[in-house]
N, C-alpha and C positions, 0 to 999 in steps of 0.2 A: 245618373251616369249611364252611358250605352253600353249594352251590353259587350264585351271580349274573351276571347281565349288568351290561354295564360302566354304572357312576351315569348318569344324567339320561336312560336309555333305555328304554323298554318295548317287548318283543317278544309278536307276539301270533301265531301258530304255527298255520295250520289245517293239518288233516288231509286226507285220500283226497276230491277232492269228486265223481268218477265222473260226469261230463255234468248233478250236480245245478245248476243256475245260480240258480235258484230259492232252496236254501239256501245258495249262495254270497253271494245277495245280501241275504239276512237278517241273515247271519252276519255280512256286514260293517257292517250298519246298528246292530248291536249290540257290536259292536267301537267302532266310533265312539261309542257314546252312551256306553260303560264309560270310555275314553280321556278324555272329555270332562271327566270328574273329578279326573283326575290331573294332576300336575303335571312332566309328563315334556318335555324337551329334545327328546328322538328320538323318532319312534313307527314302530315298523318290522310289516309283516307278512309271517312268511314261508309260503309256500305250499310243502307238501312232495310236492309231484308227483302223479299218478296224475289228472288233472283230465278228463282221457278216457273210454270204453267203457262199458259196464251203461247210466248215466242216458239220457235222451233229448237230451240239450243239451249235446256239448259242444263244438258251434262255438262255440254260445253263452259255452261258460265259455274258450273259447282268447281269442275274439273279448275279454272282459272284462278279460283276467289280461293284454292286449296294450295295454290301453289306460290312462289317466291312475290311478294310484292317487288311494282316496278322500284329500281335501283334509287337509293336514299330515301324511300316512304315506308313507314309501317303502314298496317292496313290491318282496321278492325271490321269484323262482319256479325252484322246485330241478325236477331231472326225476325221474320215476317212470316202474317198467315198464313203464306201460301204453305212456308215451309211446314208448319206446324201442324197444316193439314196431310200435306206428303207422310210425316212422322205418324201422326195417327192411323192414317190406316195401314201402316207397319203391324199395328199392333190391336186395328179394330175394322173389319171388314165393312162394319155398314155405313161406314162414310164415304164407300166407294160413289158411288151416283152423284155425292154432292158432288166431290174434287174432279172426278173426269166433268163433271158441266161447266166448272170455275178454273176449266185449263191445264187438267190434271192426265186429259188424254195426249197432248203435244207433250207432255215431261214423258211421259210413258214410252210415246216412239223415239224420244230421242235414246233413250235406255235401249231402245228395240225391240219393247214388248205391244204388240195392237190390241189394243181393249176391244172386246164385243160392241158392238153397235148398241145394244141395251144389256144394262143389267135387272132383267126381270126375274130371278129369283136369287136366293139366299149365297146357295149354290155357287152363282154366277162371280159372285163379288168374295165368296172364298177362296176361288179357283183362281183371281187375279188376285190376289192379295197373294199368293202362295206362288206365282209366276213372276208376281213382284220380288218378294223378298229373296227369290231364287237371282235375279238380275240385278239388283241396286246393291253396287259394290258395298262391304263394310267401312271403308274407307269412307265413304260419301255420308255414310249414316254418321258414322264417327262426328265428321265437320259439323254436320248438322245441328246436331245435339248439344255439340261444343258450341256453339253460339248463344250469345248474351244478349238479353233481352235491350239491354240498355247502355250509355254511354255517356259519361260527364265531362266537358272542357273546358275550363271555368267559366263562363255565366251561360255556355249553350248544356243542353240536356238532349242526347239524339237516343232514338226512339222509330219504329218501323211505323204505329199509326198514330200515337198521341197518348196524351194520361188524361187522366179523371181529374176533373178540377175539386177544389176542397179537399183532396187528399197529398199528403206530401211527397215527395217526389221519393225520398228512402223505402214510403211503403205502396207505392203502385202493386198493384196485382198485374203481373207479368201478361195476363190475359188481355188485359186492357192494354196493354204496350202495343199488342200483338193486330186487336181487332177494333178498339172504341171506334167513334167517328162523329157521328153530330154534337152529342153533349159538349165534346175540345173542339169541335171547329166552329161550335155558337159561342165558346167563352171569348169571350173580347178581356177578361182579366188577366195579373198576372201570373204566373205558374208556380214561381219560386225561379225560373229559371224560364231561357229560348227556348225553347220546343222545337228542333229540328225533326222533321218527320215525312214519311210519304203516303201510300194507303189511298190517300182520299186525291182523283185526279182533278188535274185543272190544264187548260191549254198554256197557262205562263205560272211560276214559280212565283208564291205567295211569299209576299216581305212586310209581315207584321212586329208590332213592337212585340208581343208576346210568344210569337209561332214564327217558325218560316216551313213552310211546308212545297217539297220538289219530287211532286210524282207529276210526269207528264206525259204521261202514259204511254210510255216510248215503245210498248209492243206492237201500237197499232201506227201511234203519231210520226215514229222516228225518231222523237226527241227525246234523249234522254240525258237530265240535268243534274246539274252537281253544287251545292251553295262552296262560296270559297270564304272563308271567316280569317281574316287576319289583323290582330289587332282588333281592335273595336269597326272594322269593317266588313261589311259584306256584300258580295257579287255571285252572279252566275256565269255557269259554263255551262253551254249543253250542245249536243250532235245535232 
């Protein structure tokens, strides 16, 4: 039997949106006009993490994903690495050099703070971690943290990069939700469940029996895509 979500719901699934806000806001204007048609009970959107670094906007996109979902949709927002890396060096300076190389310096001007060109000593990456925490509202930390790794809708499982095969989907290590990648996107087996996810790009949204996977990597490509699960169907949307 094909995979669905449970009757009178439709789930509409964006991917990676990297500081885009711009096509975040498209993407949901078009979300809504699609909805509009249907005759759905529930209409949920879930955001599968990564809404931070590469783009230039993503106070813009925290600020957004904190505020009123568009009119008749709930909206869940799962976490992704990037976020998890932000969190960290909240609270651990020496991850500074990784996250500003992986797009941690555009999250930073959008905040308004300009990272050193190099952080060549200890020092350096104290002294912005302590300029950081002075500038990234509580409010934003709050959202952040308040985000769940995970997300069930009866036969789809969403998730920001994938799970570990051979393990059950109740005991993921939340790490793995966050970062895996080859091991889930070599499995060609079942999961227990769909495996909605992002993390790993592709230029067109993956529609596998086991996965569907819609990062498109709309920081750089423009595109940024959303699966729409209705009933035992599925389709795309994207900018």
């Amino acid at each position: 039997m094909s995979a669905s979500v449970p009757a009178g719901t439709i789930v509409y699934a964006i991917g990676d949106i990297h500081g885009r806000l711009d096509l975040l806001q498209q993407l949901e204007a078009k979300i809504q006009r699609d909805a509009a048609g249907i005759d759905a009970d529930r209409r949920l959107i879930v955001c599968l993490g990564d809404y931070i670094d590469r783009g230039d906007n993503s106070r813009g996109v925290i600020e957004h994903l904190m505020s009123t979902a568009p009119e008749t949709f709930e909206r869940i927002c799962l976490i992704g690495n990037h976020e998890s890396y932000l969190l960290r060096f909240l609270d651990d300076s020496s991850v500074a050099a990784n996250w500003l190389e992986n797009g941690g310096r555009e999250t930073l001007s959008s905040y308004g703070i300009s990272p050193p060109a190099r952080l060549d000593h200890d020092g350096a990456s104290k002294n912005l971690q302590a300029e950081w925490r002075a500038g990234f509202p509580p409010s934003h930390e709050a959202f952040l943290r308040s985000l769940a790794p995970s997300h069930r809708e009866g036969d789809y499982f969403f998730v920001h990069a994938g799970v570990r095969p051979g393990v059950s989907l109740d005991r993921q290590d939340p790490y793995d939700l966050m970062w895996i990648r080859d091991e889930f996107i070599r499995h060609q087996s079942d999961f227990g469940a769909v495996i909605v996810h992002g993390h790993t790009v592709q230029s067109e949204p993956e529609n596998l029996s086991n996965r569907i996977g819609i990062d498109t990597g709309a920081y750089k490509s423009g595109r940024l895509t959303c699966a729409v699960l209705w009933d035992n169907d599925r389709r795309f949307l994207s900018t």
